[in-house]
N, C-alpha and C positions, 0 to 999 in steps of 0.2 A: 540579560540572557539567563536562561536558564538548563541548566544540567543533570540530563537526567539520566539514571543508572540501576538497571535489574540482572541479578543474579539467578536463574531461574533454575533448578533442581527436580529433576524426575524422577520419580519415588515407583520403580518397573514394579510393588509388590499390590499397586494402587492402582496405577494406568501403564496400558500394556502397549498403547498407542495415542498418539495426538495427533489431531491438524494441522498444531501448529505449535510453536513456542516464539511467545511474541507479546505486544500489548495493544489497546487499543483505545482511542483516545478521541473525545468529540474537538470540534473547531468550528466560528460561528459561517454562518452562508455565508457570508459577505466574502469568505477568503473561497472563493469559487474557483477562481483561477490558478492552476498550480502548473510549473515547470519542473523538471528531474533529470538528473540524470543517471540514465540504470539502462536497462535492457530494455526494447521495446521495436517499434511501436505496440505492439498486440500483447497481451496478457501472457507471460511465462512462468513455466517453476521448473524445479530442479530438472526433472526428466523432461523435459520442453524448452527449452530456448536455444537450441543453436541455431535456430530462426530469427534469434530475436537480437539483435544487436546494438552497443552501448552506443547510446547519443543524447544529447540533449534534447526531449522532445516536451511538448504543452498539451494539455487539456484545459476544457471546464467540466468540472463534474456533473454529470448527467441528471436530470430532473429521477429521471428511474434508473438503474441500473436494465445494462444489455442484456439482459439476463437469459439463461436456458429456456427450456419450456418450465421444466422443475427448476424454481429458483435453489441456486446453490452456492458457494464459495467463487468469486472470479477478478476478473484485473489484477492479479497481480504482478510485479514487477521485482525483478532481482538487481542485485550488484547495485543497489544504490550508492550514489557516492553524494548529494545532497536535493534536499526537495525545498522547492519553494513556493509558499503559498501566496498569493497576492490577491487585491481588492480589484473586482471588478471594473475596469472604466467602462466608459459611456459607447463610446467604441466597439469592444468585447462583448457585449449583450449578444450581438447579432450573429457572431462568429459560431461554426462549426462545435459540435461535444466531442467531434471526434480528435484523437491522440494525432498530432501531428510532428513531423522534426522540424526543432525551431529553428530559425535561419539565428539566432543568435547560439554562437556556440562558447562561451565560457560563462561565468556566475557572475562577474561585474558586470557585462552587457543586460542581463537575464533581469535584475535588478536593479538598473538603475533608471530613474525616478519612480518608482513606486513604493507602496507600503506594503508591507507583510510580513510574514512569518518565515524566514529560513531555518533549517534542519537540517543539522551536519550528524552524520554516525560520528562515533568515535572506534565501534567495535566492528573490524570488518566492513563487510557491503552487504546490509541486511536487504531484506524482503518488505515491499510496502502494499498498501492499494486504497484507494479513498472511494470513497460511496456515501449518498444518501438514507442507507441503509446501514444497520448493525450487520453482525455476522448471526446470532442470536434472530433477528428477524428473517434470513434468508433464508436460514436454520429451517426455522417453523413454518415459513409458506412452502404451501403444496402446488398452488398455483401463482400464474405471473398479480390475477387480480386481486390476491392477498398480502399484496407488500403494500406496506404504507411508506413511503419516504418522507424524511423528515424536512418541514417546511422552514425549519432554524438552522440546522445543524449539518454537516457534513463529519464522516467517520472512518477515522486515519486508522491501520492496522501498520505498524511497525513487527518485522518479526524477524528473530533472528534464523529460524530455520521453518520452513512449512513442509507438510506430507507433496510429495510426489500426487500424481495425476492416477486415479482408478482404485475403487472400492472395491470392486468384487460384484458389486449390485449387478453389471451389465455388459459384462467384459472381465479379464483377466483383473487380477490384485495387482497394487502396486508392489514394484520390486521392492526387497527388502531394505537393498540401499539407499533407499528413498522415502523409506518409514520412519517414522519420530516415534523410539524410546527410547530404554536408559541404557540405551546400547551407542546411543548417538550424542556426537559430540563429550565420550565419558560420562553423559548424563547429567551433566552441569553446562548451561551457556550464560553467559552475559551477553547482555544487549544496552547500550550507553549511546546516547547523542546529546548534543548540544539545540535548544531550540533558542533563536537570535531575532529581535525583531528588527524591523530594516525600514528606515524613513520615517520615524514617529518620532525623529528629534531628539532629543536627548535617549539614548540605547546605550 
């Protein structure tokens, strides 16, 4: 297993706002198929999810992301309490990208006979979202037919706090208590999990 741990500090004299505070971290395709459990079905953040309610739900990570017209920041998930990633079977190919609630409801069901990747927080119930895509690529496309998703890799965003919902671009600012600076969380967070492989035999 392995354990992992950031102390992240906000320097208000440098950056007066963030997206996010968080890390982000590739994983090969093969771990296509992920389970969690956190808020959902549909993509929440701080000012949005009393819609969204905690349960164990699955996906497979989508060949593209759902994306807006203007590709941007999306799927994300709160309240996590552990994510697991698993290898495709033969079965799963054909199956729905769409997020569904799983009929299995706790983490020994979820896992058991498969191989993969589990991820436990240790800090809190952080913020996650997996894509084909960087956030860096979403960033930069203007349009949908400028994303390239990646044909290896899949792209985990662990965070411990993200910006609220609305820029200013086309509609009101986000609320203030829903903005990330060094007014937030005292301006220091840690963010800590455990990642654990599962069924590869000696673990």
């Amino acid at each position: 297993a392995i354990y992992v741990e950031n102390t992240i500090t906000l320097d208000g004299s440098l950056v007066k706002d963030l997206p996010r505070w968080g890390i982000e971290f590739a994983m090969p395709r093969s771990m296509s198929h992920y389970s969690f459990l956190a808020r959902g079905p549909h993509e929440n953040y701080a000012d949005r999810q009393i819609s969204a309610h905690i349960g164990v739900y699955e996906e497979i990570v989508p060949e593209c992301p759902a994306t807006y017209v203007v590709p941007q920041e999306q799927g994300n998930r709160m309240g996590l309490n552990w994510l697991f990633f698993s290898k495709l079977r033969l079965e799963e190919n054909s199956q729905s990208e769409k997020v569904t609630l799983s009929a299995k409801k706790n983490i020994d069901d979820v896992v058991s006979g498969k191989q993969g990747l589990l991820l436990l927080p240790t800090s809190n119930h952080p913020e996650f979202s997996v894509s084909r895509c960087t956030d860096t690529q979403l960033f930069r496309a203007r349009h949908i037919n400028e994303l390239e998703p990646s044909k290896d890799s899949i792209f985990v965003c662990i965070d411990a706090a993200q910006r609220g919902l609305g820029t200013g671009s086309c509609g009101p600012q986000t609320l203030p208590e829903y903005q990330i600076n060094d007014d937030t969380e005292g301006n220091t967070c840690k963010l800590s999990f455990w990642i654990k492989p599962i069924g590869f035999g000696d673990e």
